[in-house]
C-alpha angles and dihedrals in degrees: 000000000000112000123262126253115215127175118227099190133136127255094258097067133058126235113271124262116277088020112129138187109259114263114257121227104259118207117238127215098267086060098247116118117240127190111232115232124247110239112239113265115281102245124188115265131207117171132224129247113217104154088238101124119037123241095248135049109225094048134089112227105255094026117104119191120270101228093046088049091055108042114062126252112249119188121216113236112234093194129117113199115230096250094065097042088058090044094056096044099045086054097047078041096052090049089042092050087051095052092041080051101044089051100050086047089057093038101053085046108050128089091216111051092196103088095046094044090048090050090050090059095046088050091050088050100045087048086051098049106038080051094064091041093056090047094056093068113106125229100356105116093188082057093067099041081053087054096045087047089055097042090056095033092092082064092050083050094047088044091054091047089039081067098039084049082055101047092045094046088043088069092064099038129092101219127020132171101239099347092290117062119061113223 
């Protein structure tokens, strides 16, 4: 019988980590008591690889099958030339740019901030998430420069308020470099 392990602590502290009760003889149907086993030890595992069974089931080791050997392996490309990356970020930019725009407009405007602020956030959160939608497409390239678009598309949307801020401080203010930035 292993040996049992019994904790001896004050009240103060709690057991260790890993100890355990002892286990507790458990009658079976037939009425004796029988003390239950303790399992071996769990042990970490890393197989080893011999060759000796094929990857696949329904292949022989060494046979390769007959209408992969004849047609020729073509790669996909993964790649997205840079044309295209800024083409897709200068358009989600443009839009972005107009909402960010549009926002700022309604909330410069309105007596009561709340609803332009709350639709600000909901406009953060919908760029954010749409971003990480459009990143967990696999292999589409086109896919990934959309993502990286959304997910800088809040800037292109501050940089466009930003301008509108200036021209609308630049009203009030005495001296401004092209009509947008106070100096």
């Amino acid at each position: 019988m292993p040996e049992q392990q019994t904790y001896r602590g004050t009240h103060r502290h709690r057991a260790p980590l890993g100890w355990h009760p002892p286990r507790v003889a458990q009658e079976s149907a037939n009425g004796s008591a029988e003390a239950e086993q303790p399992l071996e030890p769990t042990a970490p595992f890393t197989p080893t690889f011999t060759g000796a069974m094929p990857a696949l089931a329904d292949e022989a080791p060494g046979e390769t099958p007959p209408e992969a050997a004849d047609k020729p392996v073509a790669k996909e490309s993964s790649h997205l030339k840079r044309w295209t990356f800024v083409l897709v970020t200068l358009t989600s930019w443009v839009l972005a740019a107009a909402v960010g725009l549009g926002l700022f407009y309604w909330w410069f405007h309105s007596i009561h901030k709340t609803p332009a602020v709350f639709a600000v956030l909901v406009y953060l959160v919908m760029c954010v998430v749409a971003a990480l939608i459009a990143a967990m497409v696999p292999n589409k390239p086109m896919m990934s420069a959309l993502s990286i678009a959304l997910m800088s598309a809040p800037f292109a949307s501050t940089a466009a308020a930003a301008v509108l801020y200036g021209v609308y401080f630049c009203d009030h203010a005495s001296r401004c470099l092209i009509g947008v930035i106070p100096y």
